[in-house]
C-alpha positions in Angstrom: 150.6 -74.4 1.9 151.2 -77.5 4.4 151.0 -75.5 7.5 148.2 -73.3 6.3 146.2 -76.3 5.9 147.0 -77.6 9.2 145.9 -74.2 10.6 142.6 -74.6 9.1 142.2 -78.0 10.1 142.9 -76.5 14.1 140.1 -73.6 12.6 142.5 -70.6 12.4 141.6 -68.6 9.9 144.7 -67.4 7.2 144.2 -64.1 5.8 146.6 -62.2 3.6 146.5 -58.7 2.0 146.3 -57.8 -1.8 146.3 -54.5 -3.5 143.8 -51.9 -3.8 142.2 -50.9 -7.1 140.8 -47.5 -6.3 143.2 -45.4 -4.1 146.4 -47.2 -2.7 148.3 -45.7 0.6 150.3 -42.9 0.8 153.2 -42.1 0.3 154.1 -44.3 -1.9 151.1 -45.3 -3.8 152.6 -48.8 -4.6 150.0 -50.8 -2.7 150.8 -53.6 0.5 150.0 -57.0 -0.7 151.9 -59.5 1.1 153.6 -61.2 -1.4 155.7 -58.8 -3.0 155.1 -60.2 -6.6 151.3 -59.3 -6.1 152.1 -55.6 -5.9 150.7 -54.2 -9.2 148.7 -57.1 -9.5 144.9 -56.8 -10.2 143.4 -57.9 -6.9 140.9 -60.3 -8.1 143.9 -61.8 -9.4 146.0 -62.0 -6.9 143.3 -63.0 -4.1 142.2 -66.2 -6.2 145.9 -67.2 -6.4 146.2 -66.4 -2.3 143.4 -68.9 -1.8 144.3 -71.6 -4.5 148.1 -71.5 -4.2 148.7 -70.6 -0.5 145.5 -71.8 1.2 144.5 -67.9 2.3 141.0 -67.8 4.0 140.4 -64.6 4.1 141.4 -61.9 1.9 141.8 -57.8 2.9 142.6 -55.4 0.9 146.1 -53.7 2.2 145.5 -50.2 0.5 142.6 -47.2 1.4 140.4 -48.6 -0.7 139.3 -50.8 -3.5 136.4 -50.7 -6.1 133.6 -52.1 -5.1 133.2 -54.5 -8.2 136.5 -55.7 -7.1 134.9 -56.8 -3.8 131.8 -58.5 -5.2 134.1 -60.5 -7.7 135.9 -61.6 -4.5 133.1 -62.6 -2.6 131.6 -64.3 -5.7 134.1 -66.3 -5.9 135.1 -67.2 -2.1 130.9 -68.0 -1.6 130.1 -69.5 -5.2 133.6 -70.3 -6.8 132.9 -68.0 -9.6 135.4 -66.8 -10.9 135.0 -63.0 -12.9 137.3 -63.1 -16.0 137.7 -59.6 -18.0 137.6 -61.1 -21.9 137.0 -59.1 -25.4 134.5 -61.1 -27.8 134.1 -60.7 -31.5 130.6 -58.9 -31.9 128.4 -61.8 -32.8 129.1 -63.5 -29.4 128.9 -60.7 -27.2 125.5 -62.6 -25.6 128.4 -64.7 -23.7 128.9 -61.6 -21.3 127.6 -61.5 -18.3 126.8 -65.3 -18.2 128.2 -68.0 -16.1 128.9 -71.5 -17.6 130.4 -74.0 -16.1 133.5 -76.3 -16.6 133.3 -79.8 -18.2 135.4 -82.4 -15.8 136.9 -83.8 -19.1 139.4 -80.6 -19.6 142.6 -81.1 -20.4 145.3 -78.2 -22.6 141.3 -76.6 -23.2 139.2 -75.6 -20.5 135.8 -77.1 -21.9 132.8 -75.1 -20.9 129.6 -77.0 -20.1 127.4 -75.1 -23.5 125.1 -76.3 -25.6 126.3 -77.3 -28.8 125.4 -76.0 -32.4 125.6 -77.8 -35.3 125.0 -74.7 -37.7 128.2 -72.7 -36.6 129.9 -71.5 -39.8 134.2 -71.3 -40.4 135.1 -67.8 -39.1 138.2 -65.8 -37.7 140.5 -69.5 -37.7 143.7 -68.5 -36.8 146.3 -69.5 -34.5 145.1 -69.8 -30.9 147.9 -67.9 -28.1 147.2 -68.9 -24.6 144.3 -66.9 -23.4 141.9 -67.7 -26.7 138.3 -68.2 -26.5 137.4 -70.4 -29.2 134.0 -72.0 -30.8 134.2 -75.6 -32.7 132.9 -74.6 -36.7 130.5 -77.1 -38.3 133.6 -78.9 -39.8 134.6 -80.3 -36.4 131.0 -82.1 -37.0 128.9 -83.3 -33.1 131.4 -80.8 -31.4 130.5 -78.2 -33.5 129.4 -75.0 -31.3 131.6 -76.3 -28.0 133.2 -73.7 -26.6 136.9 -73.3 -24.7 139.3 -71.5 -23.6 143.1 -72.0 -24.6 145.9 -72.7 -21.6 148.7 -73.2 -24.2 149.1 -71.7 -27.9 147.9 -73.9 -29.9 147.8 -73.7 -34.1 145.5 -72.9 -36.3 142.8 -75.3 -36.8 140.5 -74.7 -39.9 137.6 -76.0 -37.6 138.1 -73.9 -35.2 136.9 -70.4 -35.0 138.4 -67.6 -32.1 136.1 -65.7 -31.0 137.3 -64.0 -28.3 140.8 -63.6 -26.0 141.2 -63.2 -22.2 142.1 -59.9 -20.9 146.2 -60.7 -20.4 145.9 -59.1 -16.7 143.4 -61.8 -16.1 145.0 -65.1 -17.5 146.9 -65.9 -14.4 143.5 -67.3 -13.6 143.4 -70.1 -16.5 145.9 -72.0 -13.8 142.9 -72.2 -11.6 139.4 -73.4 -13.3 138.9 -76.9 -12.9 135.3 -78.4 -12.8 134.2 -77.2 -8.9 135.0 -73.6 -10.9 132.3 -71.3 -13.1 133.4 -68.4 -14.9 131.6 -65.1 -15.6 132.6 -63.3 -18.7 132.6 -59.5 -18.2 133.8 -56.4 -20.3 
């Protein structure tokens, strides 16, 4: 990561491949990332981790081809640092798709997302919370009540607070890399 900084500071650009999503190479059809634990990876994934982790500046796409949702999620996030997370929400908040929020600064084991609050949110679905949870404070957690986060690490159950929704697995590598500078998109 030290030297690929220093070759950005001299204005080289670092590029690295990830995996295709549409058609890989033949004739293998295993896909040609460049780090070997990226290969089966979701690309997204793995080009978000290449440009957090490693410093990567560029990111191509080692296989015939990917989808092109895949390359728009990329670009999204290398021009905007949005970052496209594939989650499954409980019916009443299905509005939350398609929506980008940002992240409070003050997030610690929760990634806070900058939401309005509601005071009016009634106790439903409080169970334990496994890493990956999207959760909504219940009026019994009183001025916080309607808050939104997601979960880094699985937490209890907490009678004022309701899951409503849980990160795709293949995408919650990502949870290592929203900070505040980040937004997130929830898509199906």
């Amino acid at each position: 990561m030290e030297k690929n900084r220093d070759f950005v500071s001299m204005g080289l650009r670092i590029q690295a491949f990830v995996c295709g999503d549409d058609l890989r190479r033949y004739p293998l059809y295993e896909g040609l990332p460049t780090l070997e634990k990226h290969r089966g990876l979701n690309p997204f994934v793995a080009s978000v981790e290449l440009m957090n982790k490693y410093g990567i500046t560029e990111i191509m796409v080692g296989d015939s081809k990917a989808k092109i949702e895949t390359i728009k999620h990329i670009h999204e996030y290398m021009e905007n640092n949005v970052i496209h997370m594939k989650v499954s929400l409980e019916e009443p908040y299905e509005n939350m798709y398609n929506e980008i929020f940002s992240i409070r600064p003050d997030s610690g084991k929760l990634i806070r997302l900058a939401i309005q609050r509601d005071s009016t949110v009634k106790q439903f679905h409080t169970v334990n919370r496994p890493a990956g949870s999207i959760t909504m404070d219940n009026q019994l957690y009183g001025r916080y009540s309607g808050e939104v986060s997601l979960v880094r690490d699985d937490l209890e159950c907490d009678a004022r607070v309701n899951v409503i929704g849980y990160i795709h697995p293949e995408y919650q590598p990502l949870l290592a890399y929203l900070d505040k500078e980040t937004r997130i998109k929830f898509i199906r």
